[in-house]
N, C-alpha and C positions, 0 to 999 in steps of 0.2 A: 475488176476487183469485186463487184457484187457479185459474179458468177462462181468466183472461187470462193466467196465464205460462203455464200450456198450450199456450194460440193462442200466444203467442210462442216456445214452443218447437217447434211445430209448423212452423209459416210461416219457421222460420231452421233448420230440421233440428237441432235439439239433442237431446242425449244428457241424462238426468237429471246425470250427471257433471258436464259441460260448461259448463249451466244451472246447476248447484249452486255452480260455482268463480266464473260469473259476477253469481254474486247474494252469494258471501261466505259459505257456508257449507258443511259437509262433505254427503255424496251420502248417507249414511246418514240425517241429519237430514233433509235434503230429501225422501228415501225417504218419513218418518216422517211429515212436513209434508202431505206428497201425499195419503196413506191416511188422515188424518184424527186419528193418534194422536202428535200434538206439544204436551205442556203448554200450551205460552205459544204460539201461531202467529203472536200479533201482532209480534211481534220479526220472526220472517221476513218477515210480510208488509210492515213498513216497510224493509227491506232490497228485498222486491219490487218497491216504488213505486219506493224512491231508482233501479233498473234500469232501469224501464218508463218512467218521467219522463227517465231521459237518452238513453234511444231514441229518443221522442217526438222532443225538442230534434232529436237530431242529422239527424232525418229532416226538419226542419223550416227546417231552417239549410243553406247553399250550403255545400258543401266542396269541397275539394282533388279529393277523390276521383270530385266531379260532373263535372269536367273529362275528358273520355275522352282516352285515348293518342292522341297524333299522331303520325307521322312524321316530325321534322326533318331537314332535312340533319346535325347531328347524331349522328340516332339512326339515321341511317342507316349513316353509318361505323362508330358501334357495330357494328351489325347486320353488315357486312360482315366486319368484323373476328373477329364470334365465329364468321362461318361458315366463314371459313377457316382459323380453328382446330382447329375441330372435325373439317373434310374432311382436312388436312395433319398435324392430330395434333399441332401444337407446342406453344411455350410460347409466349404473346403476351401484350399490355402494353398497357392502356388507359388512359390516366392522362391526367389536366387539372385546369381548375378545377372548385369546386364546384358542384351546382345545375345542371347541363345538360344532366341527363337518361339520367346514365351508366348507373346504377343499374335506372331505370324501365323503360327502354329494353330492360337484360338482361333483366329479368324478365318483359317482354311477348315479346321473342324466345326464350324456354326455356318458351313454356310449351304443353303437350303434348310436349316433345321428353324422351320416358323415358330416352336415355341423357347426362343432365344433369344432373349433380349442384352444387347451389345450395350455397355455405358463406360466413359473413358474419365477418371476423375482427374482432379486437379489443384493446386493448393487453393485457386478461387472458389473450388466447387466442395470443398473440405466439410464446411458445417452443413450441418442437415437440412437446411431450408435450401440452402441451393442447391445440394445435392438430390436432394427429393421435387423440386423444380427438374432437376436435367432429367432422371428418372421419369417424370410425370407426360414430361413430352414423348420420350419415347414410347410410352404405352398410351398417349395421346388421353389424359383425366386433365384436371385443373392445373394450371401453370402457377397459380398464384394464393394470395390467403394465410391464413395461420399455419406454422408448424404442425398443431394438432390435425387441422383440416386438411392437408399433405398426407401426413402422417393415414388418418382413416381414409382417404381418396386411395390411396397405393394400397392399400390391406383390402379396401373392397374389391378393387380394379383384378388383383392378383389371386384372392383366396376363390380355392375351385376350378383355377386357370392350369395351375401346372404344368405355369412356367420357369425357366431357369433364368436368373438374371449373372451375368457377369460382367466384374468391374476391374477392369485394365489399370495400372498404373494406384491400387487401393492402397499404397502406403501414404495416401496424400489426403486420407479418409482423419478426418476426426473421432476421437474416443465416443462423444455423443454420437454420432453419425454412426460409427459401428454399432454401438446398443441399442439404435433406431434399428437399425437393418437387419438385427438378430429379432428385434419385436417382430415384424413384417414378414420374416421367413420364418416365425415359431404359428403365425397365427395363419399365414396365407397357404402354409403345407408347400412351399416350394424349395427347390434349388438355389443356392447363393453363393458363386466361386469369386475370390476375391485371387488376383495376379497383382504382383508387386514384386518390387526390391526386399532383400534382405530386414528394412524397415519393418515391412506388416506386420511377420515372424519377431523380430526382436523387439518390435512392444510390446507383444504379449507375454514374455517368458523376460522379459529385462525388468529393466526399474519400475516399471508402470504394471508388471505381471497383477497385481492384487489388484488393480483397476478393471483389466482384461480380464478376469477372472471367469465371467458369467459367460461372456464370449469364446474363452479358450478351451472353455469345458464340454461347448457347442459344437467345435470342429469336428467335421464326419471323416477328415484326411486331409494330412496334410503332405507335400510335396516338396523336397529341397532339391532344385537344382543347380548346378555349376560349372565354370569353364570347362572344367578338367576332364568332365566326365562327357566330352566326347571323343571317340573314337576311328582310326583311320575311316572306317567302312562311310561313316556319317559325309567326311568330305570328298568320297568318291561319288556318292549318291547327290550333293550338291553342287561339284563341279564336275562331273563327269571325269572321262577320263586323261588325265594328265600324267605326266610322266612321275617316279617316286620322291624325286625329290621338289620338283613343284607341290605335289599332294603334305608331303610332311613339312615346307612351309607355311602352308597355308593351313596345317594342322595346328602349328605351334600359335598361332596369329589364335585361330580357336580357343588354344588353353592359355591367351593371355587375358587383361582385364577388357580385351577391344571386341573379344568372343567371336560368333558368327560372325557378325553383325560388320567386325571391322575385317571380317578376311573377304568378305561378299564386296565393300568399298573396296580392298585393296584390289582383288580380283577385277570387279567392273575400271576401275581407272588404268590397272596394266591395261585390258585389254584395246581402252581407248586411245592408249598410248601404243597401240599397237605391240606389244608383246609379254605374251604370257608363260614365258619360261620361268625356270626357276629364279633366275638375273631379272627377268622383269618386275618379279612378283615383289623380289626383294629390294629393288632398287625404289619400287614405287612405295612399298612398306617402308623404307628409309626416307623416301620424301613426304611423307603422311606424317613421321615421328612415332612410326611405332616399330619398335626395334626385334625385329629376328634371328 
């Protein structure tokens, strides 16, 4: 058993740390485990198994994540959009339905670009002290302190850097929070893309519009995207090649409310169920509950 979480710690680059948090126990005991002086080792090593048995499986089993990145028309207006944020320095506005790849899409265009700072918000993370907390970490300034003291830590941290910061999931951002982050991008001369649900977009121009005012006036582009607007080519290029009426199942699955996002789930479970025919796709989209 030691020799096998070895090789697996080996073959995945782990740290005793890393390996110790994913097996469920502290790095000192693991320490102990290793060298051979742990009372009872059999407690870890069924902790070991329970590990090494759900690696197996997962390696074993079709996922989400067997699916490689595509380019959709989609993800390509993403993609357009964060670069000219980034070149123009403003604030810009991604927002639509769920499931279309908004997300996925940033993350495959930020990646290798060092001056890009990733931040995923959240209703915890909503008011500016905490938000500017999770912020502070990733650029590694003060964690802690006044508002104001945040507040000037991130403006010095930023101004001169020309950096782009983007914030995944910003409809969960607070009206304060927004008017923070417009001070901080008017003072620091950077990039600021906010991705969200239809929410971000709809507090600025709905009932709360004269609130958002000073913010909405700020936008350098903004981006509407939707189920609808993808197109056959889009699911030939992320499932490759399947037969016409498989492809325009899993088309329709795209223009419903479940988006990519649920035709990639319906796709990976046929497939684990072993069949990816039209009757597959659809039988397993009827046991999902979502109807084609």
């Amino acid at each position: 058993m030691k020799e096998q979480i070895l090789a697996y710690m080996q073959e995945h680059g782990l740290s005793q740390a890393t390996a110790a948090k994913l097996i469920g126990i502290g790095e000192s005991t693991f320490s102990r485990y290793l060298s051979g002086n742990y009372p009872n080792p059999e407690t870890i090593e069924r902790k070991i198994t329970d590990l090494l048995e759900k690696e197996e499986l997962r390696h074993t089993s079709f996922g989400i994540q067997d699916i490689p990145f595509a380019v959709t028309s989609i993800s390509e207006q993403v993609m357009q959009t964060l670069e000219y944020a980034r070149i123009k320095r403003n604030i810009s506005v991604i927002y639509g339905d769920a499931g279309i790849g908004k997300t996925r899409t940033m993350r495959e265009w930020a990646k290798g670009k060092t001056d890009v700072i990733r931040v995923t918000a959240s209703p915890a993370l909503g008011n500016p002290k905490s938000f500017f907390k999770l912020l502070g970490r990733e650029l590694k300034t003060m964690k802690s302190g006044c508002i104001d003291d945040l507040y000037m830590d991130l403006c010095d941290r930023l101004s001169g850097s020309d950096k782009m910061i983007i914030i995944d999931e910003a409809q969960h951002l607070k009206l304060t929070t927004l008017e923070n982050l417009r001070g901080i991008q008017e003072t620091a001369n950077i990039a600021v893309v906010l991705i969200g649900n239809e929410m971000i977009y709809s507090k600025m121009v709905g009932r709360q519009q004269a609130e958002f005012a000073q913010l909405f006036s700020r936008i350098g582009w903004r981006k509407h995207l939707l189920t609808d607007q993808f197109v056959p080519a889009d699911v030939k290029r992320v499932f490759g090649s399947q037969d016409e009426e498989t492809l325009d199942l899993l088309l329709d699955i795209c223009h419903s409310k479940y988006g990519l996002r649920g035709a990639v789930y319906v796709y990976s479970n046929a497939s684990n169920n072993g069949d990816v025919s039209a009757k597959g796709i659809r039988a397993m989209a009827r046991t999902m509950g979502i109807s084609v």
